[in-house]
C-alpha positions as CSV (number, residue, x, y, z in Angstrom):
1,X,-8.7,64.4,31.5
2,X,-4.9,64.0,32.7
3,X,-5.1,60.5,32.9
4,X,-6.8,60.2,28.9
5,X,-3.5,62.7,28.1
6,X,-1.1,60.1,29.9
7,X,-2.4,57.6,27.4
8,X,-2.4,59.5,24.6
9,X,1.0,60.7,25.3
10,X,2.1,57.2,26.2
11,X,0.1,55.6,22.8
12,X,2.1,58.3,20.8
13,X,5.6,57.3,22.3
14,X,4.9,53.2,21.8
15,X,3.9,53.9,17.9
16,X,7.5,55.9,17.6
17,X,8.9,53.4,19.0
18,X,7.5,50.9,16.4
19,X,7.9,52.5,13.6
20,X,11.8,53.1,14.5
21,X,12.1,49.2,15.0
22,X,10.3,48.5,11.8
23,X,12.5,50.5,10.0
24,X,15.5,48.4,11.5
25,X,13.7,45.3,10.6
26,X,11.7,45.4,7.5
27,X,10.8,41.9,7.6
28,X,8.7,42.1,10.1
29,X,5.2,41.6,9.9
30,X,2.7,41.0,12.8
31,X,0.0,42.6,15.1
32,X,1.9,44.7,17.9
33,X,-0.8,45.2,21.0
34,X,-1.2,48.5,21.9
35,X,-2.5,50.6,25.3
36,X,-5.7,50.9,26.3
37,X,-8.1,52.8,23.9
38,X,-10.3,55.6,24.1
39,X,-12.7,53.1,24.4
40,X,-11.4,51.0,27.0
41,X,-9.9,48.2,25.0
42,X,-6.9,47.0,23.5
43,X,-5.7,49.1,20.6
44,X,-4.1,47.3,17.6
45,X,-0.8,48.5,16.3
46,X,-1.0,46.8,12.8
47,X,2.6,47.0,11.2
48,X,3.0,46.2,7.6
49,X,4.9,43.9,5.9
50,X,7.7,44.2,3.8
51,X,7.0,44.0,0.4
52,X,7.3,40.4,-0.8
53,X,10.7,39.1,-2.8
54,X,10.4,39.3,-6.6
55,X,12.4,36.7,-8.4
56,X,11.5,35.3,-12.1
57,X,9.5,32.1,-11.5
58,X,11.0,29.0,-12.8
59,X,9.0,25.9,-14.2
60,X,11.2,23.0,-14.3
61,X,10.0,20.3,-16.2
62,X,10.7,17.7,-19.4
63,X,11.3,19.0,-22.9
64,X,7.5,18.1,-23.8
65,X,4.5,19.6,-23.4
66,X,3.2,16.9,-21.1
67,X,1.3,18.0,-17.4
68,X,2.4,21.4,-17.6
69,X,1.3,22.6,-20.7
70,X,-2.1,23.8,-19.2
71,X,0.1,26.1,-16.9
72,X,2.7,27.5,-19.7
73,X,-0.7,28.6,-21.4
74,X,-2.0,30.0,-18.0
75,X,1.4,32.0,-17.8
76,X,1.1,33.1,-21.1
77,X,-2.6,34.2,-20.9
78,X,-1.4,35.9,-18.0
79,X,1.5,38.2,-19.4
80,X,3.8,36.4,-17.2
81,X,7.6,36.5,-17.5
82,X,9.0,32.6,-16.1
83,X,12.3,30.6,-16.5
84,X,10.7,27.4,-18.9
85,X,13.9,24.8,-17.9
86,X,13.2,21.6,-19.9
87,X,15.2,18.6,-19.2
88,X,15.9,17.1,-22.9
89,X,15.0,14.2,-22.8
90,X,17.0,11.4,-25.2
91,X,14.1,9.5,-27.5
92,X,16.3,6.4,-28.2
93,X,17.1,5.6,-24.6
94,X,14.4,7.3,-23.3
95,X,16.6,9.2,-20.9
96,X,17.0,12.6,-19.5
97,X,20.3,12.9,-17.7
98,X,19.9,15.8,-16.3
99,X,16.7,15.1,-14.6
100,X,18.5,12.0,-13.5
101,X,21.5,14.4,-11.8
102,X,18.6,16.3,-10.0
103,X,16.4,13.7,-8.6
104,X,19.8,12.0,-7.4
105,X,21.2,15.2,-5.8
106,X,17.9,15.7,-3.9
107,X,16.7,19.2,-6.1
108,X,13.3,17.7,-6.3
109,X,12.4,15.8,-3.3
110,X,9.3,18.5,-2.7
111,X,8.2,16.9,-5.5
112,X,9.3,12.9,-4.8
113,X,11.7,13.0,-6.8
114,X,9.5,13.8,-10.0
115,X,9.0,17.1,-12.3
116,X,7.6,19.7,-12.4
117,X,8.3,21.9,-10.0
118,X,7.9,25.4,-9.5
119,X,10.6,27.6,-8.4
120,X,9.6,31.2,-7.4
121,X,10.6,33.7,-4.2
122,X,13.1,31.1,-3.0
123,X,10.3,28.1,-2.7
124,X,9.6,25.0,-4.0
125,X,6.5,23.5,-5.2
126,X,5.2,20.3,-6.7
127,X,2.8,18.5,-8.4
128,X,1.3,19.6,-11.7
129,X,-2.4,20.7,-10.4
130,X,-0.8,22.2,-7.1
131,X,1.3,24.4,-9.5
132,X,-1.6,25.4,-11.9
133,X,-3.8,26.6,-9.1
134,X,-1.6,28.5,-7.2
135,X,-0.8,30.1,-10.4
136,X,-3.8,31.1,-11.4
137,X,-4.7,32.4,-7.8
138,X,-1.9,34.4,-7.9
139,X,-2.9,36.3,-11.1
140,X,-6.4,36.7,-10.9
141,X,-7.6,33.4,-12.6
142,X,-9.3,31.7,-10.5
143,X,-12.8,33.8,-10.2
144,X,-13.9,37.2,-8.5
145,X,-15.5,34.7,-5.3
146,X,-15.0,31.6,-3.3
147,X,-17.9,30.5,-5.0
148,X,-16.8,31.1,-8.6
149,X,-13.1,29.6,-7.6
150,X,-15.1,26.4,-6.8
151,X,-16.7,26.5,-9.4
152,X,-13.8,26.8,-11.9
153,X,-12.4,23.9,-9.9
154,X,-15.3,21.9,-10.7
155,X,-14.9,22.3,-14.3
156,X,-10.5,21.5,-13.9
157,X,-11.6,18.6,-12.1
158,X,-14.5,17.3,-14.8
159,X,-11.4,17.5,-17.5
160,X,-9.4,16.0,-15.7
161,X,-11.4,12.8,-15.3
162,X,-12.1,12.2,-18.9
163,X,-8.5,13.4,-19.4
164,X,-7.4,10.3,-17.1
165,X,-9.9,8.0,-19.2
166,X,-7.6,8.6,-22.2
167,X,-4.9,7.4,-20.3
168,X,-6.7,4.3,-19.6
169,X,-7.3,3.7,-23.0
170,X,-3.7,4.3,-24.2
171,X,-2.1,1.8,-21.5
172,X,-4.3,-0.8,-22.2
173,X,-2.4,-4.2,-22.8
174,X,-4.2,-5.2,-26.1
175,X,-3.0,-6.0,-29.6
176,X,-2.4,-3.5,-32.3
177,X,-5.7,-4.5,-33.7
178,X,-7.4,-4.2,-30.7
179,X,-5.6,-1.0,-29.3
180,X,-6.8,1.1,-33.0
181,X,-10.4,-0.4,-31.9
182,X,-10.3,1.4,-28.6
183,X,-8.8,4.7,-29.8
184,X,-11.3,4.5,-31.9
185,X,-14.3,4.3,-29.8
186,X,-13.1,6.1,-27.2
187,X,-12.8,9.5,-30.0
188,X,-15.8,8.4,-31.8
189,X,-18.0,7.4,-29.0
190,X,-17.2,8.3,-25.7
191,X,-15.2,11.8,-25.8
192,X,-18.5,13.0,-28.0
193,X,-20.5,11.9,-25.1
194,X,-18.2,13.5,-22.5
195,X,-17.8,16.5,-24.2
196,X,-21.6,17.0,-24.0
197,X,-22.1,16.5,-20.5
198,X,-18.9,19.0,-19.6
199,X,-21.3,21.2,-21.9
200,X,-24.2,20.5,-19.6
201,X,-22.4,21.9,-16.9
202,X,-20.7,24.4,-18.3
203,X,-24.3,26.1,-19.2
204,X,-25.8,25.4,-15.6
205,X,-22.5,27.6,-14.4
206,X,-23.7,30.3,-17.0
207,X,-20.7,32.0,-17.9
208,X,-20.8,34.9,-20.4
209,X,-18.9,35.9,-23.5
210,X,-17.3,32.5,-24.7
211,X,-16.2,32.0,-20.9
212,X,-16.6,28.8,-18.8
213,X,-17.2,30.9,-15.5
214,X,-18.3,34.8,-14.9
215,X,-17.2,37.3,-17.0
216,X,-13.5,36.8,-17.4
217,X,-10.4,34.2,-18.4
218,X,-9.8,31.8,-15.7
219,X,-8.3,28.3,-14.9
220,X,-11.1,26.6,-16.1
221,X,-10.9,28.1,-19.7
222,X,-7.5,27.2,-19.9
223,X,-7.6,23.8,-18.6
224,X,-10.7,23.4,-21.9
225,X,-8.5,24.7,-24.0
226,X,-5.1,23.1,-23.7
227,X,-7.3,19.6,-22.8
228,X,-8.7,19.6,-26.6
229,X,-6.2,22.2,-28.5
230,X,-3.1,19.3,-27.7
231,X,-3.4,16.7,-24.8
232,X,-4.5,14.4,-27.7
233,X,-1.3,13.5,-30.5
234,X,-1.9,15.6,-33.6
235,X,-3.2,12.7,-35.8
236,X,-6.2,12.6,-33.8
237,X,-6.9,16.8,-33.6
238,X,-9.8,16.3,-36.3
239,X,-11.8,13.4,-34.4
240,X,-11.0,15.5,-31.2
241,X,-12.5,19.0,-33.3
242,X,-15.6,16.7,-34.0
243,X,-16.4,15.3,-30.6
244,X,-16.9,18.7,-29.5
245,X,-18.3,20.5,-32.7
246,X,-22.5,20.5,-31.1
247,X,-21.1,21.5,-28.1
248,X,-22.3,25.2,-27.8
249,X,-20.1,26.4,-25.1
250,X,-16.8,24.4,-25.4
251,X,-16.9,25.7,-28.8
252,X,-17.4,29.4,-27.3
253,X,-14.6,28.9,-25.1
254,X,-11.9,27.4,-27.4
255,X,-12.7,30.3,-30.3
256,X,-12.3,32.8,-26.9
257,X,-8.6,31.2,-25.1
258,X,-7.7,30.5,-28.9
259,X,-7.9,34.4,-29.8
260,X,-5.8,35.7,-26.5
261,X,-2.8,37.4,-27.4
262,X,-0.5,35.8,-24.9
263,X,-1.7,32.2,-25.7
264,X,-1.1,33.2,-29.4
265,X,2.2,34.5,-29.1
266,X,3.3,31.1,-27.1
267,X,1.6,28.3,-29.9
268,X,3.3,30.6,-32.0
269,X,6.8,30.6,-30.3
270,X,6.7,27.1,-28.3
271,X,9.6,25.0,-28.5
272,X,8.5,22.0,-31.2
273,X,8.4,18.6,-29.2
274,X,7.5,15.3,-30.4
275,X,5.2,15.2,-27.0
């Protein structure tokens, strides 16, 4: 019995001693080990962490919509408050000084050298995709399960592919002649065809209520929407409305992002930009 007061008495005088040092040091955050337990092992002191720095995020990119739209549209689903920086860009020379200063000066080599890049608690991060997920991890957008993240992933990805088609189709050496013949197949023919299959999968996920998966907004909704709503230049929107128009569940989920306050109040407010 003395020697189980000892402990105690010894347990007690450790934890004081913790909690005096954590209050010296409020950054710290780790597993402290303890004295023996009632039970014969080691007893774990577990000290929490300081609450985490709170800055406005910044988004750094061009003055365009471009690779980041998808994540302005995330923020703005999202309620979030974020620094947009846009580099203007100069259409006659088809320069952006300031960019230029900043890929010069170093600012974005966690990104190569490129844009975008997000800026937020004192970090750095780059690449478009990188930026969106992270995002959308951090508020609540990417699924209530590992399972349902991946899934939402899948469905990123699967835009993302006919997405990149697109480009394909726009940097094709080719005549004027010939180039109008591709755009036109590819809006006629093939996004129709793509847009079906995405709708394929989309019902073998089985989300409800107009979304892509479970029960509530996520990544994948957002990626559907800003992918069809204006990734393609306006003079195509009606051919891009009609290669998804049988399409059950696209449809579902544009009418659904479309109606969300936040991503309202941004198409409403958006800077206007030739890209």
């Amino acid at each position: 019995a003395q020697s189980m007061l000892r402990t105690l008495i010894a347990a007690t005088a450790l934890l004081q001693t913790v909690s005096a040092f954590a209050s010296l040091s409020p950054s710290l955050s780790r597993t402290v080990r303890g004295p023996m337990s009632l039970r014969g092992g080691m007893a774990e002191v577990k000290m929490s962490a300081a609450p985490p720095t709170t800055s406005t995020p910044k988004l750094v990119y061009f003055d365009a919509r471009g690779v980041v739209e998808p994540t302005r549209l995330l923020l703005a689903a999202a309620g979030v408050e974020y620094n947009d920086h846009r580099y203007k860009v100069d259409m006659e020379t088809r320069s952006a000084p300031e960019f230029q200063a900043e890929k010069e000066s170093g600012a974005l080599a966690v990104n190569m050298g490129r844009a975008p890049i997000l800026e937020i608690d004192g970090q750095q991060i780059g690449q478009s995709h990188a930026i969106a997920r992270y995002l959308a991890r951090k508020h609540g957008m990417m699924g209530g399960s590992e399972l349902e993240a991946a899934q939402i992933d899948t469905i990123y990805e699967h835009v993302r592919d006919i997405k990149d088609m697109w480009v394909k189709v726009r940097l094709k050496q080719e005549s004027e002649e010939e180039k109008k013949a591709s755009v036109n197949n590819h809006l006629t023919q093939d996004l129709p065809q793509w847009c079906l299959k995405l709708d394929s999968a989309l019902r073998v996920f089985g989300g409800s209520d107009g979304f892509a998966i479970g029960s509530a907004l996520s990544l994948a909704d957002v990626a559907v929407y800003a992918w069809l709503s204006c990734y393609y230049p306006a003079d195509h929107a009606d051919a891009v409305k009609a290669a998804y128009v049988e399409c059950s569940r696209i449809s579902a989920i544009m009418k659904r992002v479309s109606g969300n306050d936040g991503i309202k109040k941004w198409e409403a407010e958006r800077p206007k930009t030739v890209m």
